[in-house]
N, C-alpha and C positions, 0 to 999 in steps of 0.2 A: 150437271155441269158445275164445275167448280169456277172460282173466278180468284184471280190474282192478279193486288194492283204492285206495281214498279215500285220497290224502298225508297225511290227519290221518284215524285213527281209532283206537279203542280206548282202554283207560285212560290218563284224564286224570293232571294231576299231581297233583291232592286227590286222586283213588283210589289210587293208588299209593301215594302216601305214608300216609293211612289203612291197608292192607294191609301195610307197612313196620312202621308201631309196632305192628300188631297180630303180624304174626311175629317184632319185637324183644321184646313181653313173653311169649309163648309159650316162646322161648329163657332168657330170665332167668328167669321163674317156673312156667313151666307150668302156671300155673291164670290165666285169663281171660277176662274175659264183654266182649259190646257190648251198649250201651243201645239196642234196636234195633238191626234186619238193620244192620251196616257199610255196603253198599252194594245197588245196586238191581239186583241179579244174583243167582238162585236159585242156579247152579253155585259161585259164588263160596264164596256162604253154607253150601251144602250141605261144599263141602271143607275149611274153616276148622271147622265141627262135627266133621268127622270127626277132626281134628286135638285138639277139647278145648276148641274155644272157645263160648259159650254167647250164645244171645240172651237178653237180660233186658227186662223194659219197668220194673219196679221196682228198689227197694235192700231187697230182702228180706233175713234173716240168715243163709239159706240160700244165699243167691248168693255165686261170688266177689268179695272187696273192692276187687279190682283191673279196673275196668270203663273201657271205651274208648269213647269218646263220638263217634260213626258219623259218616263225612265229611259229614252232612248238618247237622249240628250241630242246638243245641238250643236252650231258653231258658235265661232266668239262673236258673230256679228250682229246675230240673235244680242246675246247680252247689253249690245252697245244701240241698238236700235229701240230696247225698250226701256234703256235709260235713259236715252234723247227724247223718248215721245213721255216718260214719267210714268211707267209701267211698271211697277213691285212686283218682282220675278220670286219665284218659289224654288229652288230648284232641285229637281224630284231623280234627278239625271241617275241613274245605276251608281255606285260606287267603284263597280270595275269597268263599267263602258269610260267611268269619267280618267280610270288607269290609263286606258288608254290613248284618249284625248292627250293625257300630260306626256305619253310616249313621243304618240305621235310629233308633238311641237316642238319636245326635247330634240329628238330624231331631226327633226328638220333645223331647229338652230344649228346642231353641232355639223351641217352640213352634207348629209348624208339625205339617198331617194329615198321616199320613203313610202313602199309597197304595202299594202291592207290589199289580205286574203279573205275576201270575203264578197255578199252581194252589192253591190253600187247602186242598188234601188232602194235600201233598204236604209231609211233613216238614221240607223245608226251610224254605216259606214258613210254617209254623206256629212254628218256632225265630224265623224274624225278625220275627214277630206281637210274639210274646212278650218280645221285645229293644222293642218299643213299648209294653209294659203291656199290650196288649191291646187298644193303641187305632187300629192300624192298620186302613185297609180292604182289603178284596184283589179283584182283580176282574182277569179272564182276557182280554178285548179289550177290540174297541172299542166294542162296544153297551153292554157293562156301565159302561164308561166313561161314556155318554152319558147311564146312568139317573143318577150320580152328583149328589146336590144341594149343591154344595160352594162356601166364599166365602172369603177371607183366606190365609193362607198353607198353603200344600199341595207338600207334596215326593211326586216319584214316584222310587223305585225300584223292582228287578226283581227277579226268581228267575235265577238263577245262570243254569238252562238255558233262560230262554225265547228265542224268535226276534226276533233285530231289526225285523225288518217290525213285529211286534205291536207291540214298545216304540215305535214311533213312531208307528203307529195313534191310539194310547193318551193320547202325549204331546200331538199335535194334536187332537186332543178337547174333554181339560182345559183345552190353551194357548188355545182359543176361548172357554171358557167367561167373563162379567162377573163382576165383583170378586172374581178367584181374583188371587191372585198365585203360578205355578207355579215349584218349583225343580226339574229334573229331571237325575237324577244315574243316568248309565248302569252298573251293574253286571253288565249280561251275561259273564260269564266270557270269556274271550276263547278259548277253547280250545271252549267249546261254538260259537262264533262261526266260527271255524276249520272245526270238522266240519263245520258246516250248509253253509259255503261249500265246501267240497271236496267236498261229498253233490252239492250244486248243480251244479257245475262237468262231476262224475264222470257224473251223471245225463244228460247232453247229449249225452253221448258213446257211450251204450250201448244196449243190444235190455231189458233187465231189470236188477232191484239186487235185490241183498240184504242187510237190514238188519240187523246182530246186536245182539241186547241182550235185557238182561231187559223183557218183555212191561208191568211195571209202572214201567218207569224212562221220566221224563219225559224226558229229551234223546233216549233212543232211540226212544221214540216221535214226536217234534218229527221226526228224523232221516227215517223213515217219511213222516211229512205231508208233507215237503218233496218227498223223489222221486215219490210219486201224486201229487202237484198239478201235477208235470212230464207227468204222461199217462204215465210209464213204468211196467208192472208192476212189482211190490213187493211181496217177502216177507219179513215180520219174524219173525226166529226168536229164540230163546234156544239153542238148539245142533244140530248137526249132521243129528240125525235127524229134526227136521225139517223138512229140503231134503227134495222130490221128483223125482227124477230129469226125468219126464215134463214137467214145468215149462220145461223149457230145448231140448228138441225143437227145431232150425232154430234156434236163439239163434245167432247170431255173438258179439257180446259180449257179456258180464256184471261187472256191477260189484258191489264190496262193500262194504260200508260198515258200521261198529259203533259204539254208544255210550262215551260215558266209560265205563262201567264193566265193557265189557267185555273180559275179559283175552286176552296175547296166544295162549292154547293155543287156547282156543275158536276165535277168528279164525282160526289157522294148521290147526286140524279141520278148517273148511267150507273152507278154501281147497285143502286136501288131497281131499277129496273132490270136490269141484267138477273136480278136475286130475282126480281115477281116473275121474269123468264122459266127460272129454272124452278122453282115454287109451285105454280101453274104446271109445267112439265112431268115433274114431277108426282104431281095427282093424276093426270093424264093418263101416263103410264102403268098406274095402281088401278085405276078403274078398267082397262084396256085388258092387262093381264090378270083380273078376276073375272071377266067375260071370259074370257077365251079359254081360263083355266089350262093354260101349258105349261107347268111346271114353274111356277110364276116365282121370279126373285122375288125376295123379301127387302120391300124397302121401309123402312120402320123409322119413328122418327129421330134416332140418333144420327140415322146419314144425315138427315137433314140439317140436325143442329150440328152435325160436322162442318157442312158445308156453311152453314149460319157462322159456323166460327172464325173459318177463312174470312169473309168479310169483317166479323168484329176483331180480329186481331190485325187484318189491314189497316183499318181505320181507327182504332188504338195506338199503331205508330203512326200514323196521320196525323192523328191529333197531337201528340208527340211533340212536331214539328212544330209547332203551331203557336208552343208555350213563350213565354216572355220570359229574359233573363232580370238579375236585378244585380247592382255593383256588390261586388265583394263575395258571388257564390262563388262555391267551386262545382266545375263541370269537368268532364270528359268527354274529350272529342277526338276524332281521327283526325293526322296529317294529310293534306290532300295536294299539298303543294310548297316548297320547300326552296327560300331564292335567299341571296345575300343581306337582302334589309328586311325579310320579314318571311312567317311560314302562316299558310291558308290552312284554318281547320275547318272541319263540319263537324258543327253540334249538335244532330239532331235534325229529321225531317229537312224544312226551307234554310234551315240557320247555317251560318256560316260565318268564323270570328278570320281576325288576323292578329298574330303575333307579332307588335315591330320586335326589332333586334333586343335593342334594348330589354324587350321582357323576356326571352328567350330562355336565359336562364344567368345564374348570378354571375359567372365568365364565360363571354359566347366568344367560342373558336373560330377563325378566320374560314373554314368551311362548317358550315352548320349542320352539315349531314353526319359530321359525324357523332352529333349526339341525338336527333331525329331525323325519321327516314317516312318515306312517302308512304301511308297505312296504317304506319304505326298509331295506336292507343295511347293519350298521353294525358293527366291531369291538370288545366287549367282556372285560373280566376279572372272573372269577370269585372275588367278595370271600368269600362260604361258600355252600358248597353246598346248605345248610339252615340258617335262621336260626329263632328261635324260634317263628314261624309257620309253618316248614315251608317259606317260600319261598326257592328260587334267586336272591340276593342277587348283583346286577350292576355293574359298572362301566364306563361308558363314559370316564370322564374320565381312567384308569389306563389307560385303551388308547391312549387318546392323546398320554398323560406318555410311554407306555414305546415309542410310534411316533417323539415327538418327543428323546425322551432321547439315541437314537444319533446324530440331527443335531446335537443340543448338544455331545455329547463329542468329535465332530470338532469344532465351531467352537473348542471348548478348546483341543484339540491346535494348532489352525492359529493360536489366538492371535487369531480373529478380532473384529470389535467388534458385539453384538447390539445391538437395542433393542427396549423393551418398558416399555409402559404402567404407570405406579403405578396399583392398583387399590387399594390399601388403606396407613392410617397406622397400624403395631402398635409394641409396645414394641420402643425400639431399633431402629425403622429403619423401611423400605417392602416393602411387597409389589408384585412386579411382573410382569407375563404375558408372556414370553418363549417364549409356547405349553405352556410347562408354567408352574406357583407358584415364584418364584425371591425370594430373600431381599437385601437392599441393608442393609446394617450402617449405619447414622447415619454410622459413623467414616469410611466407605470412600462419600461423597453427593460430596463435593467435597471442595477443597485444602484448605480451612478448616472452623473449625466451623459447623456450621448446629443456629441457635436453634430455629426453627420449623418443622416433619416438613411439615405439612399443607399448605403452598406447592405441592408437590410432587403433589400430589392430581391426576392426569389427567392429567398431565405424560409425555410421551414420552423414556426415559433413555437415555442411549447408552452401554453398558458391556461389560467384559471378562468372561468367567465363571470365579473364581477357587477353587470346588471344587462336583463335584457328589455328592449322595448319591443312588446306584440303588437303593436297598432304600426310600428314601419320594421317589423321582422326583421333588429338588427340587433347587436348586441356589443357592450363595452368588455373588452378582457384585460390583462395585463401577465407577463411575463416576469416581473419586477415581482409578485407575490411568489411563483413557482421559487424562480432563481431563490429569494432572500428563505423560504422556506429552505431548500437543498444545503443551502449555504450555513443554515443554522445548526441543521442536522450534518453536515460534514465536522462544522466546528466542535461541537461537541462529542463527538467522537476521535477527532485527531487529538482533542487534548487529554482523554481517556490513554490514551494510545502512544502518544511522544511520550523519546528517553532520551536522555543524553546518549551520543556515540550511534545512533539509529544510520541506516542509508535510506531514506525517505523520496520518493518522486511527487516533484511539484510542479507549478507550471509559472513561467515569470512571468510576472504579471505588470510589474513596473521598474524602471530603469533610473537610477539617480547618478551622479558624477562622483560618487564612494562605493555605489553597491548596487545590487538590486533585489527587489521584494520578488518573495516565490511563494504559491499560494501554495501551500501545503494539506489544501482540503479544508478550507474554511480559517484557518489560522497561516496569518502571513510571517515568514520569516526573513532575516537582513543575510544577504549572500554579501559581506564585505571584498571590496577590488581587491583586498590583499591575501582574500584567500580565495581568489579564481580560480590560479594560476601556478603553480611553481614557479612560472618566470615572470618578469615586470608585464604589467597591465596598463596600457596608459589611459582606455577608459573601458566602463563597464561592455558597451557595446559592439568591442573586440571580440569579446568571449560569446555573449549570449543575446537573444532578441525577444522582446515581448512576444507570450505566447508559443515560446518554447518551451519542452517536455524535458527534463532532465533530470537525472539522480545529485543529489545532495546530501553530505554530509552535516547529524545534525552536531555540533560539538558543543553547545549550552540551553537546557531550557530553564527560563525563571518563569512560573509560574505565576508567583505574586505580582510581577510585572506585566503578563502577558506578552514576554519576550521571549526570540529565540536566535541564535546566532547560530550560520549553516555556513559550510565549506564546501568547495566544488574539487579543489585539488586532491583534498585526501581521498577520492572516487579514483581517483585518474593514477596512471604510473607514476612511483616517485623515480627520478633520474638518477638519484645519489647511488639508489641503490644497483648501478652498474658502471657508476663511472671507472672504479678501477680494473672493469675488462677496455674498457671505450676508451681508458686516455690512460694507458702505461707511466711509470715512469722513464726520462728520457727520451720520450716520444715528442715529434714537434707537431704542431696543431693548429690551425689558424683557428683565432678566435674575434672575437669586436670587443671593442672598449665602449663598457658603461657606464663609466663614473672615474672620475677625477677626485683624490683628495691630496692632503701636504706627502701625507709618506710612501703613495705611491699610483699606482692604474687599477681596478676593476675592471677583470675582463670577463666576457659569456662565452662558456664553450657551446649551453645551449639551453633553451628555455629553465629555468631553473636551478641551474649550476653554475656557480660564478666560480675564477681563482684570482689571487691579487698579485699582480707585477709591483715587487716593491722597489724603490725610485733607485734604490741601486743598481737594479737589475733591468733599467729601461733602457741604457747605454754602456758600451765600456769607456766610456768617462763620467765627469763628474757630472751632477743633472739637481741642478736650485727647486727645478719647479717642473710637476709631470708634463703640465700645458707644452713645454718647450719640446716638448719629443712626439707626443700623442695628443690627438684628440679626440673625444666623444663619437664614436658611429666609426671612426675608424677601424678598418681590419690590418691584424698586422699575424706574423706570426711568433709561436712561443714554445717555448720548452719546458713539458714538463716536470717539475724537481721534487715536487713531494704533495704526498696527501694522506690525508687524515678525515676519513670518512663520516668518524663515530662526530668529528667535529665539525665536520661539510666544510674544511678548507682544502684548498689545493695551492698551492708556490708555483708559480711558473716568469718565467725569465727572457725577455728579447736579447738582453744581454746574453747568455748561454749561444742561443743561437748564436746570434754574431760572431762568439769565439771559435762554436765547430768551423761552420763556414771560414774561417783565417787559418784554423787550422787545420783545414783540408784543403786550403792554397798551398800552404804553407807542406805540406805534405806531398802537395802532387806538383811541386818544383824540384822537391829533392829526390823524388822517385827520376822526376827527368834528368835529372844533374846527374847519378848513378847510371843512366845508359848512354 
């Protein structure tokens, strides 16, 4: 007979740790009592007595003052009762029973009923009654469910050890019921969740199970119901002696399986008798089939140590389970449970950590599933081994700093250039994800200073990493070294490279009330307002804007200065060179007057081409002063009378006009007079 124990069974982490503080104050004091049984195991109980330790259900003054409040936890009135009589409470309560406790009384402030699917006898769900005032209902499936007469807001939690199937029995019930609005918030332990599914799994595979635990512990009984409902025989024991031998007659295999609370010695007795079973059996059999000489199998002692092996490699990851972590390893553990402020792993046999958010990883995404998912294998570090709950306090986002840290401190060494996302604007500078949290100083963003951090919001950086710290796996970079680097090697190359006469593309980079600077690749040159344009400019910011891409003409470099004077217009079309198809002569034209002087008007036919109405030609009379006829922004029209390209002048005349017009009066009176 082979024998096979369950990958999870035995004490959970709330027992164990309940058992911990009760033989930490045993050592310190030697006098201590539990508020009720510790746990749901008679052998348990019975050896913890024999050591000194007392069950109480009161705070009598005969008890000791030093009382340890049973992984099963309590209500708050328990707390307030043995503060008033001066009673030093311990308290050993589960770390997920007490989850629930804090649901429960949430649940109940925010004004909602508050339904525990679970047994009502059972100490636990009487502590999380009592964390409701009293106002909780409780009810065991789904029939009970259905008698339920219930409207407005209703939260369901659970008992630590019931079965998943039931909570969801449970929750589809309620969820159908009119004018409920249901909030259902899973508390199943996950370690009870664990067993039932490795009872399930173990169950499939075997002739018989046997179940260990205390006769009156609800998980081990749940444990139980699961295997008989598979059709496989099932015997639930509390200890050794009572297995039957006669029970496993012809069994090939047997499986094992035990509840939270039951310890490792108990487990490793039935599995030791179970082995002198098959041991004993075994010789049986060989002496049986040498009498009788019927063509006797051969049972030789590797089956044996076959079977020996089964057992020691059971209890190799038994023991497994078993080990103590210490701050700052790194482990690997499975996801077992995955919610908004934190993800349940199991590490190992009884252990099981929690990830808050925060460790998660170095940016956790408003759904956390989408960077871990329920099974998955993931590498964590061990922040304390115990935190004030008693829970295995985990980090995910430090396994990933310290997997990512040895690639950073090579790209260090090589000098290489990362990049990485501004995720946050703090005092003095940015935070940025370079796969681990990396710091960016104001001083070291760019060549210059920067006024305003928050531009930079989402912004993808390209930077050096300029020192790392390995004791908080973050590191200082700066962008300010890339850039001035890029900058130096453009310089020196553009000035290889600049000629007079070039068309060079720059980018403006600054704006003054004359001109504006255009980087030319590391060397700036002066774009003067008067050569933007072929037409009047009245200020730089007309034409162009910072951080605009343009071609530029360059028309002087001085070297020894480190000057360069560039042109925008000579890029662009010159106008002159079609004015004489665009403005004939004797063609009339409206144009705008630009300029006023003594001898006559500047007028614009159009960006860049001016002609001059000279004072004679602003009237047909006499005219002192141009002011007296025209003024500046005025449109008038004009005749044009001469040009002279090679010279960019043009003549043109208001006067002219005026005359055609008289003399096209003057004309079409005399045409009328002749008919």
């Amino acid at each position: 007979m082979q024998v096979f124990l369950a990958e999870h069974a035995g004490f959970c982490f709330g027992v164990q740790r309940a058992l911990d503080k009760v033989e930490e104050e045993l050592q310190k004091n030697g006098d201590v009592a539990t508020y009720g049984p510790l746990i749901h195991n008679p052998q348990v109980v019975e050896r913890l007595a024999q050591q000194g330790v007392k069950v109480i259900q009161t705070f009598h003054e005969d008890n000791p003052n030093r009382v340890v409040i049973r992984s099963h936890g309590v209500g708050p009135e328990v707390y307030g009762l043995a503060e008033q009589r001066d009673f030093e409470l311990i308290d050993a309560t589960c770390p997920f029973v007490k989850k629930v406790q804090k649901a429960a009384q949430r649940f109940t402030e925010e004004g909602y009923q508050v339904v525990v699917a679970g047994d009502q006898e059972h100490p636990e769900v009487q502590g999380i009654v009592a964390w409701t005032g009293g106002k909780a209902l409780v009810i065991a499936n789904q029939k009970e469910a259905e008698a339920l007469n219930l409207e407005g807001k209703v939260a369901l939690i659970a008992q630590t050890t019931l079965k998943e199937s039931t909570l969801r029995e449970i929750a589809l019930v309620l969820g159908q019921k009119e004018g409920l609005h249901l909030e259902v918030e899973n508390t199943i332990c996950s370690a009870t969740a664990k067993r039932q599914t490795a009872a399930q799994k173990l169950v499939e595979q075997v002739d018989v199970m046997v179940v260990i635990g205390g006769h009156n512990s609800s998980n081990t009984k749940k444990l139980a119901q699961i295997c008989r409902e598979a059709g496989v025989p099932t015997y639930h024991i509390e200890k050794p002696e009572e297995l039957d031998c006669q029970c496993f007659q012809g069994i090939q295999k047997a499986g094992i399986t035990a509840g939270a609370s039951t310890p490792h010695w108990i487990i490793e007795e039935v599995v030791q008798r179970m082995s002198d079973w098959n041991q004993e059996g075994t010789e049986n059999k060989e002496t049986v089939e040498q009498e009788n000489a019927q063509q006797p199998e051969e049972v030789t002692q590797e089956a044996d140590m076959e079977d020996m092996g089964t057992f020691e490699e059971t209890f190799k990851k038994y023991e497994e389970g078993q080990k103590k972590f210490e701050e700052g390893q790194l482990i690997t553990g499975e996801v077992v449970k995955v919610s908004y402020d934190e993800i349940l792993v199991h590490v190992g046999g009884k252990s099981e950590g929690v990830i808050p958010r925060r460790e998660i990883a170095p940016r956790v995404p408003d759904n956390v599933e989408e960077i871990v998912k329920v099974g998955q294998e993931i590498p964590v570090v061990v922040l304390k081994a115990e935190n004030e709950d008693g829970t295995l306090l985990l980090s995910r986002r430090r396994a990933i700093e310290q997997e990512k840290i040895v690639a950073i401190k090579e790209a260090k060494e090589r000098g290489d250039i990362v990049t990485g996302e501004v995720i946050a604007v703090v005092k003095g500078g940015l935070r940025v994800d370079i796969g681990i949290i990396g710091f960016v100083p104001a001083s070291l963003i760019e060549r210059g200073y920067v006024e305003d951090l928050d531009q930079y919001l989402g912004q993808t950086l390209r930077m050096k990493i300029m020192e790392i710290d390995d004791q908080r796996n973050n590191a200082v970079l700066s962008q300010k070294v890339v850039l001035e680097e890029e900058y130096q090697k453009a310089r020196k190359q553009t000035w290889e490279e600049i000629e007079d006469h070039q068309t060079r593309r720059g980018t403006v980079r600054r704006l003054t009330d004359f001109g504006a600077f255009v980087d030319l690749g590391g060397v700036d040159g002066l774009l003067h307002i008067s050569e933007m344009s072929w037409g009047r400019v009245k200020h730089p910011s007309d034409v162009v804007k910072e951080g605009d891409l343009i071609d530029v003409y360059v028309l002087k470099v001085d070297r020894d200065k480190e000057k360069v004077s560039l042109g925008l217009k000579q890029v662009l079309p010159n106008p002159w060179s079609t004015v004489t198809e665009k403005y004939p002569i004797d063609s009339i034209i409206e144009v705008t007057i630009v300029r006023l002087t003594t001898f006559g008007a500047f007028a614009e036919l159009e960006p860049g081409v001016d002609g001059l109405i000279h004072i004679s030609q602003l009237a047909d009379r006499r005219v002192n002063k141009p002011e007296d006829v025209v003024s500046v922004g005025q449109q008038v029209k004009a005749k044009v009378l001469d040009i002279k390209e090679d010279e960019r002048r043009i003549s043109l005349s208001m006067r002219a006009v005026q005359d055609d017009q008289e003399q096209a009066e003057v004309q079409a009176y005399l045409d009328n007079q002749e008919n």
